[in-house]
N, C-alpha and C positions, 0 to 999 in steps of 0.2 A: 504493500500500500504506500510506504514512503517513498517509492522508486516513480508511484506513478503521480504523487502530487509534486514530485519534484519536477515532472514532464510537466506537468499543469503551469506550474508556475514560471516556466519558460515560455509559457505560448503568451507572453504579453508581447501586443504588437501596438502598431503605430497610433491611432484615434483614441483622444482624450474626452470624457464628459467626464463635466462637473459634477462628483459624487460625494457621500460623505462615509468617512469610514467608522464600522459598528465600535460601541462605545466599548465594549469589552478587550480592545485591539491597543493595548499600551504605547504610545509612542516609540517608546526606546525598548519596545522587542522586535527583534530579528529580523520578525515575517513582516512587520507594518506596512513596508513600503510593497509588499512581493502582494499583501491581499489587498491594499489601497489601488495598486495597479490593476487585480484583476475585477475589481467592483465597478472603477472607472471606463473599465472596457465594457463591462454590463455581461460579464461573465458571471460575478454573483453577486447577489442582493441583500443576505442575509436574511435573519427572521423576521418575523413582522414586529415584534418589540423592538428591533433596531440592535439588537445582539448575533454576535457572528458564532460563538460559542466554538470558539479553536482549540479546545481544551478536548473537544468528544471525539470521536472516530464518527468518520464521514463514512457515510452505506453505500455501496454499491452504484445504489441509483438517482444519490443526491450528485455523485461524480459523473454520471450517467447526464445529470440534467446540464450541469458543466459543459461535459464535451458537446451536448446538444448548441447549445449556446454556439461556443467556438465555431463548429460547422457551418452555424445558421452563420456567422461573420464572414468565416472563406469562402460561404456559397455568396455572398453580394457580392463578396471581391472580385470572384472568381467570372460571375455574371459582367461586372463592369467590366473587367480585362477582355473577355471573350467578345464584349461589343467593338473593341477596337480594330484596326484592321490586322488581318493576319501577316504575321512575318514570313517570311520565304521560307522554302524548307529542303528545297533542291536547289534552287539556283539561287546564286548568291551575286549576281547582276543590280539588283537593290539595294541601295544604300539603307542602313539601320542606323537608330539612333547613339548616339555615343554612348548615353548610359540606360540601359535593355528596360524598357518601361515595365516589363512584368516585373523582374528583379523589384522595382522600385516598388509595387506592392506585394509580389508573394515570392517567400524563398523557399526554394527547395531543402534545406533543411525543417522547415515550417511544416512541407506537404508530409517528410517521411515523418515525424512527432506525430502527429494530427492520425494518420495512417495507421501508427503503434495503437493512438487509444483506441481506434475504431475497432481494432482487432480485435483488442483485450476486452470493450466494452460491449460485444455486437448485441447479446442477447437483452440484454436492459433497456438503450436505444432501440431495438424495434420494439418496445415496451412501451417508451416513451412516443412513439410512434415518430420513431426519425426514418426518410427515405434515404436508405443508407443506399441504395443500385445508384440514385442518381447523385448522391456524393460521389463515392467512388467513381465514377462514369466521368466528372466534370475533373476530381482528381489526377486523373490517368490522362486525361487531354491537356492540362495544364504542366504537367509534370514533361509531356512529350514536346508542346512548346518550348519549357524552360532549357530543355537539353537542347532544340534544335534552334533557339536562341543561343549558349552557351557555345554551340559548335562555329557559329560564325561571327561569335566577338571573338574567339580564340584562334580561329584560324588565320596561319600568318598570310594566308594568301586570297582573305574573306572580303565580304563589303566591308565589312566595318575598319579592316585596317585598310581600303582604299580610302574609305571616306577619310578618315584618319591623315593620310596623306595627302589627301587634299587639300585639307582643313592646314595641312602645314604651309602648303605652297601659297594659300590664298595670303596667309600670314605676312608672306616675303613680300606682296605687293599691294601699296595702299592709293586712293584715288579721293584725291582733294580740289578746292578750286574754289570760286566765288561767281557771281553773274553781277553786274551793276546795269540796273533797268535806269532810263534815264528821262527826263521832259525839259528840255533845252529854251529857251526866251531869250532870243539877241536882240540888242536894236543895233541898228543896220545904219550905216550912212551910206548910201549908193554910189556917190561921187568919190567914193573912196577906194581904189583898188584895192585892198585885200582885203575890205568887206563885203565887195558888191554881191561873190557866191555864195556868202555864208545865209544858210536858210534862219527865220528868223524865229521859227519855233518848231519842234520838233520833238518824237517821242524818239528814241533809240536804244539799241543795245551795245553800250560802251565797250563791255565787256568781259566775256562769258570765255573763262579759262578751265579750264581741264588739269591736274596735274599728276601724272602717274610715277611713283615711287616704287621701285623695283629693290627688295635686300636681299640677293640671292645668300650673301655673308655676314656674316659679320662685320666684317668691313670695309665691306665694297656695296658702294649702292648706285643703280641707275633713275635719273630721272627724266622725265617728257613731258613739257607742257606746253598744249594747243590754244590758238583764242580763236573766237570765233565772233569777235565785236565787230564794230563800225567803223570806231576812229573818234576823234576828241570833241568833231562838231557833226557825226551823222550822215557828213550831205555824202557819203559812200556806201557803197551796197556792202552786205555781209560776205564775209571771205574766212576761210580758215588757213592759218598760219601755224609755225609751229617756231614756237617762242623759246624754249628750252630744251635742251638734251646733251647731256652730258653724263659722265662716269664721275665715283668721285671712289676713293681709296684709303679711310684713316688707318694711321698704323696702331690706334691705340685702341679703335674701335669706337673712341666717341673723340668727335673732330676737338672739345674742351678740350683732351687729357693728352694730346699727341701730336704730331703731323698729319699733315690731309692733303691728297693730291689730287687733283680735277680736268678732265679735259671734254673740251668738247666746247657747245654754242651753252652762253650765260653770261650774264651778267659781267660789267666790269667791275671789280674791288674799289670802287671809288665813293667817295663820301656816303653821306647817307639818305641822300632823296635817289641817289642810279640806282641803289640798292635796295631801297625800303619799297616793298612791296602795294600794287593798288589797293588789294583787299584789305588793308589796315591804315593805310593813308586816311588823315582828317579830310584833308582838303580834298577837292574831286581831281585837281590834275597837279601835276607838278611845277613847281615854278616857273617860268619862262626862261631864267638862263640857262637851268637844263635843261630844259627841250631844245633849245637852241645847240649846245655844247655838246647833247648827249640825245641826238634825237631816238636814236633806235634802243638806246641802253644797254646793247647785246653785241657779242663780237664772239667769233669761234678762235679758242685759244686752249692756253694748258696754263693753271692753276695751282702755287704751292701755298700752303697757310699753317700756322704755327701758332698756336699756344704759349708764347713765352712765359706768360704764368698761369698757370694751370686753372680751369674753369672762367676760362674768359676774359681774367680781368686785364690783360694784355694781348694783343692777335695781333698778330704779322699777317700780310696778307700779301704777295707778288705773281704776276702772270705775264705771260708771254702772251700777245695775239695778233690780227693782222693788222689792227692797226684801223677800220672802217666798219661800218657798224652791217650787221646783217640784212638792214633794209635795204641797202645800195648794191649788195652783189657785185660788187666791186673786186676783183684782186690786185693783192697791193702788195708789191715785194718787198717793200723795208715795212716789217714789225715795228710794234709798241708794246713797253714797257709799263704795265699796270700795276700802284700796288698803294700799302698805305697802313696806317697803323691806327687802332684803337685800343682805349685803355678806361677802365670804370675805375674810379675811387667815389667810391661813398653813394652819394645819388647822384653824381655827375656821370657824363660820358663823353670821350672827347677822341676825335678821329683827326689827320690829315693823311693826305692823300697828293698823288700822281700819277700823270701821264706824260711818257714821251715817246713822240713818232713824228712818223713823214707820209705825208700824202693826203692832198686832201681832194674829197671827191666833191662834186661841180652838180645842179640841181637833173643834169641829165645820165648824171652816176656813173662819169667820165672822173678819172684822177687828171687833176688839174697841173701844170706842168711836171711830168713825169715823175710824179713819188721824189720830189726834190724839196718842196715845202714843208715847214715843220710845223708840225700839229702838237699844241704842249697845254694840259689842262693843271692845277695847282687849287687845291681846296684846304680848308680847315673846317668842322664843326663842332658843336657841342649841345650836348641835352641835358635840360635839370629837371628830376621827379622829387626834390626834398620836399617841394612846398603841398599842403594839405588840398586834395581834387585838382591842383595845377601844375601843368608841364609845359617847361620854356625849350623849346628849338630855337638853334638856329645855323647859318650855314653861310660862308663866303666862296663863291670859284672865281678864278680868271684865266683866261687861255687864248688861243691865238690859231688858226684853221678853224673854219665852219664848214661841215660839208653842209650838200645837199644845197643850197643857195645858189641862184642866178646871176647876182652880184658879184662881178668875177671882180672886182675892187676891191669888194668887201672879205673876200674868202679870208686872205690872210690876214686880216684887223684881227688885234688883240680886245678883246670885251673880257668887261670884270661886272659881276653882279651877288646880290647876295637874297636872303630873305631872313626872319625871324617870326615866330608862331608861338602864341601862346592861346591853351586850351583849357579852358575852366570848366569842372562838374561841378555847376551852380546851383542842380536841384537834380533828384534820384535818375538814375539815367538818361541823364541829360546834357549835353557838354556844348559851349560855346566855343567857338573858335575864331580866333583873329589871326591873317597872318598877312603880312606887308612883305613884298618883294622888288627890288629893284633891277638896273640892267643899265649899262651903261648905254649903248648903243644895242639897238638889233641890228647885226647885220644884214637881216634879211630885207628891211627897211630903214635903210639909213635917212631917208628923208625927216622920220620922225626925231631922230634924236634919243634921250634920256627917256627909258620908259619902265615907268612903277604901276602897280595894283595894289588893292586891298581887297581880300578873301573874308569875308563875314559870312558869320554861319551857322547854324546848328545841326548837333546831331544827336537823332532821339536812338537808345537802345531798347527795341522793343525785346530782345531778349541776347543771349551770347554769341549769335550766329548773325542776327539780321538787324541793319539799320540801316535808318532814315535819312536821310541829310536834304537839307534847304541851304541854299550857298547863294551869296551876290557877291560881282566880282564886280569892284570900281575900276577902272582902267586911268592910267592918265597918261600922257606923251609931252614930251615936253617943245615938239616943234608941232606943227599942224594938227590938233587934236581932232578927232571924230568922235563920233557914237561908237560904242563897242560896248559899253556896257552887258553884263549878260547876267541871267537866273538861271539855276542850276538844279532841281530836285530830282535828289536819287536814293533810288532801293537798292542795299547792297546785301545777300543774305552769300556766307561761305557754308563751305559743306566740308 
């Protein structure tokens, strides 16, 4: 008898009800927790005075009414599992689940216990009037699942260890990006050439980038990223491009704690508007001496970078590349020298930066007297987050070659310009932004002269992924001014 209450009180299984245990049940004896369990499972009820009486020998058929119990619980179980869809049993071309949903309610150790008392108890339970053919029946099917479950998590050559390997490979490759939906409002001065195409309002998609991360290693990773936007005013149809792709190689395995080597089409190392990404960008575009300086922002090269003090608070950064930006398709035989350093102390951050080359390409993406003019860009910046919801940017370049411009005067003019931004969260996900840019000459339009803006703005966060922005951009020129004023609101959600 002791051998079979001790089976008894193994069959506690998973579902809790609120019970209360009989008064005669001492706390700090032995069995409390082993008969509180099987009460709460609604295996026993005690007597009807609320006394459990564990003191007397259990009959026959009060153990009888026990196992009845129990049965009645594996037969619901048993009923819900068998509603599910059936697992394979031959072919093993289906993928299963990682962890074997029966397992998760009934174990085969459970079914042989359960099985023992049936044996031991049979003539009592048909007494009790338990249909013990269709226990057993439902037993033997579940038990035959569990095995031909068991056969294809453990087979090394099963679905589940396919799936398994899948589940690794998906691991090595991740797929990121942002969209910026746009509603553009220019005012126009007609009389003015390089207003007169700009359309005057406009919905558009800025853009819509794709970015695929590939980690076959540890420490080698590939990455590819597409756009598939408009362009900064719209007035061009949708095109897809491919914006990034490059290898990269840390020898430490995380580019903070080591060297890092990169080749391929990316980004130049230079301050921090070429570099700092649109999907996080306050403002909707970048300043104008960058677009001017840095129209394409990308060059195919090869890339080394260093950690001089470990976790970032120093980085080296130098590359090799051709020297003309990806959008001009241009080949250029004398290289440029890309590179620059950044270093954090405290909540400061502070960068400068270089380029030096030759050759500069012409707006019909011709190089302009044979790769013999020197192209030289020269930045410093710095960011401060000490202050309480406000961060101060700001950023100086000057340099000399502009591609892509008509003004074949102008090409080799040296322009210096700068900008500064400050961003206030002045109420719950809410941030203002100011930021003032200057420029000495555009060379694209020299007629103008000295030409500054102000970027005023807000941006709502309606949650971690996705936000608002309302933007007006004052324009000023300091020779011939026009209309150019523009409105800007966009939705930018990343994924």
């Amino acid at each position: 008898m002791k051998k079979i209450l001790t089976i008894l009180l193994l069959m506690a299984c998973a579902t809790l009800a609120h019970a209360q245990t009989p008064q005669d049940v001492p706390l700090e004896h032995w069995a409390y927790d082993a008969v509180r369990s099987l009460i709460e499972k609604g295996y026993f009820e005690g007597y009807p005075d609320g006394s459990f009486l564990g003191k007397r020998a259990m009959t026959r058929y009060e153990i009888a009414v026990l196992i009845k119990r129990i049965i009645d619980d594996f037969s619901a179980r048993i009923e819900a599992l068998e509603s599910r869809p059936q697992l394979p049993v031959t072919s093993q071309e289906t993928a299963t689940p990682s962890k074997p949903e029966a397992q998760a309610k009934i174990d085969s150790a459970d079914l042989e216990k359960l099985q023992k008392l049936i044996d031991e108890f049979k003539p009592e339970l048909v007494v009790i009037g338990t249909r013990l053919d269709k226990i057993e029946t439902a037993l033997e099917r579940v038990e035959t699942r569990l095995e031909n479950l068991e056969g294809i998590v453990t087979d090394p050559e099963g679905a589940f260890e396919a799936v398994k390997s899948d589940i690794s490979k998906l691991k090595k490759v991740t797929a990121s990006g942002y969209v910026q939906a746009r509603f553009n409002l220019f005012r126009n001065d007609p009389d003015k050439s390089d207003a007169g195409s700009e359309p005057t309002d406009n919905f558009s998609i800025r853009r819509a980038r794709l970015k695929i991360t590939g980690k076959p290693t540890n420490n080698s990773s590939v990455v590819v990223q597409l756009d598939a936007g408009q362009g900064a005013k719209g007035d061009s149809g949708p095109s897809v491009s491919i914006k990034d792709a490059y290898l990269e190689y840390a020898f430490a395995g995380d580019p903070m704690l080591g060297p890092m080597i990169s080749m391929g089409q990316m980004k130049w190392p230079f301050g921090y508007s070429v570099v700092e990404s649109s999907g996080v960008r306050e403002c909707p575009e970048r300043p104008l001496i960058v677009q001017r300086l840095f129209p394409g922002e990308r060059d195919r090269g090869f890339m080394f970078s260093h950690p001089l003090i470990p976790r970032g608070t120093l980085v080296f950064k130098l590359g090799v590349f051709n020297g003309v930006e990806t959008k001009f398709k241009c080949p250029n035989n004398k290289k440029a020298l890309v590179g620059g350093l950044r270093a954090a102390v405290g909540d400061w951050e502070f960068g400068v930066s270089g380029f030096l080359g030759k050759g500069i390409v012409d707006d019909k993406g011709a190089l302009y007297q044979q790769n013999e003019d020197r192209k030289t860009r020269f930045g410093a910046d710095f960011q401060y987050y000490g202050i309480n919801n406000v961060s101060i940017k700001a950023e100086w370049i000057t340099g000399e070659g502009t591609d892509g411009i008509g003004n074949t005067a102008a090409l080799r003019d040296r322009i210096s310009g700068g900008w500064a931004q400050l961003a206030y969260n002045f109420i719950r996900n809410t941030t203002f932004v100011a930021r003032w840019e200057t420029m000495s000459e555009d060379p694209k339009y020299t007629k103008y002269g000295r030409r500054s803006a102000w970027n005023l703005g807000l941006i709502r966060y309606l949650d971690d992924k996705t936000r608002l922005k309302v933007f007006y951009q004052i324009n000023d020129e300091e020779k011939e001014e026009f209309k150019n004023n523009n409105l800007v609101c966009e939705w930018i959600t990343n994924y």
